[in-house]
C-alpha positions as CSV (number, residue, x, y, z in Angstrom):
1,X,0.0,0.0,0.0
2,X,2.9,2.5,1.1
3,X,4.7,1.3,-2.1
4,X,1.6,2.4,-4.3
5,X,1.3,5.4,-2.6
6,X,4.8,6.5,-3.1
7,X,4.9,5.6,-6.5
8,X,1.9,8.0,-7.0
9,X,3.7,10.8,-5.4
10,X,6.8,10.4,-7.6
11,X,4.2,10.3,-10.6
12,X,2.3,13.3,-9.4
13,X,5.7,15.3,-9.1
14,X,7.1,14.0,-12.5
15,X,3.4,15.3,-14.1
16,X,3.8,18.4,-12.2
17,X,8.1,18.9,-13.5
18,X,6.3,17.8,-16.7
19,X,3.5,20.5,-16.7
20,X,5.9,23.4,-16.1
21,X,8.3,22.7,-18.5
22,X,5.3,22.2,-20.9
23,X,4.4,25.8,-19.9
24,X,7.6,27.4,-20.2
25,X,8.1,25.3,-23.4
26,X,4.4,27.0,-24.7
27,X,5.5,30.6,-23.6
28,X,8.6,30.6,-25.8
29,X,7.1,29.0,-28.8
30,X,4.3,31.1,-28.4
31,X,7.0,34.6,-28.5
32,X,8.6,32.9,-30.9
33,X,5.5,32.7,-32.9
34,X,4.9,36.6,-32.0
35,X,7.9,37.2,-33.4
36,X,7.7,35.2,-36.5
37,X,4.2,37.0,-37.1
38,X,5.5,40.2,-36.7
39,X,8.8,39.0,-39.2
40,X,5.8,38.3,-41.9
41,X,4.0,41.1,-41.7
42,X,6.9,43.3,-42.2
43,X,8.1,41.1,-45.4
44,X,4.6,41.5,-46.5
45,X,4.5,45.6,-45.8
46,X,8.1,45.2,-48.1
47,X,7.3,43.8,-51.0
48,X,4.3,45.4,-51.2
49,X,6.3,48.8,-51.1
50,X,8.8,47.3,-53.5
51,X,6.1,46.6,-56.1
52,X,4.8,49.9,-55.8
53,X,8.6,51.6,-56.5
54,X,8.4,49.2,-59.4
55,X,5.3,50.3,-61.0
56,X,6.7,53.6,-60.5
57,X,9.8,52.8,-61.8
58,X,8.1,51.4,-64.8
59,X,5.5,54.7,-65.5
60,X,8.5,56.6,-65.4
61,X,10.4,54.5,-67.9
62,X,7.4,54.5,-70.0
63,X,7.2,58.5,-70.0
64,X,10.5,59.0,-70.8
65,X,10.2,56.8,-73.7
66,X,6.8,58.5,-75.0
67,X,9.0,61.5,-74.5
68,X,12.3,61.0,-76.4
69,X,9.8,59.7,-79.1
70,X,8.0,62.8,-79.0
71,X,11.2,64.8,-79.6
72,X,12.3,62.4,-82.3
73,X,9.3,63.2,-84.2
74,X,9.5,66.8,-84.2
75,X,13.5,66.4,-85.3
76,X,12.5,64.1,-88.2
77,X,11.7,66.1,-91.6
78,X,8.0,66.1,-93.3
79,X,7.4,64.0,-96.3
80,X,6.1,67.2,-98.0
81,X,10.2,68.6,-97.3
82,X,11.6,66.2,-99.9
């Protein structure tokens, strides 16, 4: 009987070593989880910003080009000059 008894307590101490090693275990994945959230959302804010410089980037190129053709046109002669 004392020998069941015992054996209970050492059981109810491992579960209880157990339980707050689980819960310190849970606290630091759950920070590290925190963290990674917080890792993902800022990845996500930067490549949204980066595809908006690159649309930008891309208008631009596109203006300059409608421009320098512009000017190219005006340089060229008429047909009616020949």
């Amino acid at each position: 009987m004392w020998k069941q008894f015992i054996e209970l307590f050492r059981q109810v101490l491992t579960l209880t070593e157990d339980t707050k090693q689980n819960r310190a275990e849970i606290k630091e994945l759950r920070k590290q989880i925190d963290d990674l959230a917080a890792t993902v959302q800022q990845l996500a804010y930067e490549i949204h910003r980066v595809g908006e410089r690159e649309m930008h980037e891309r208008e631009k190129f596109m203006l300059r080009v409608e421009n320098q053709l512009l000017k190219a046109k005006r340089q060229l002669p008429s047909a009616s000059d020949e």
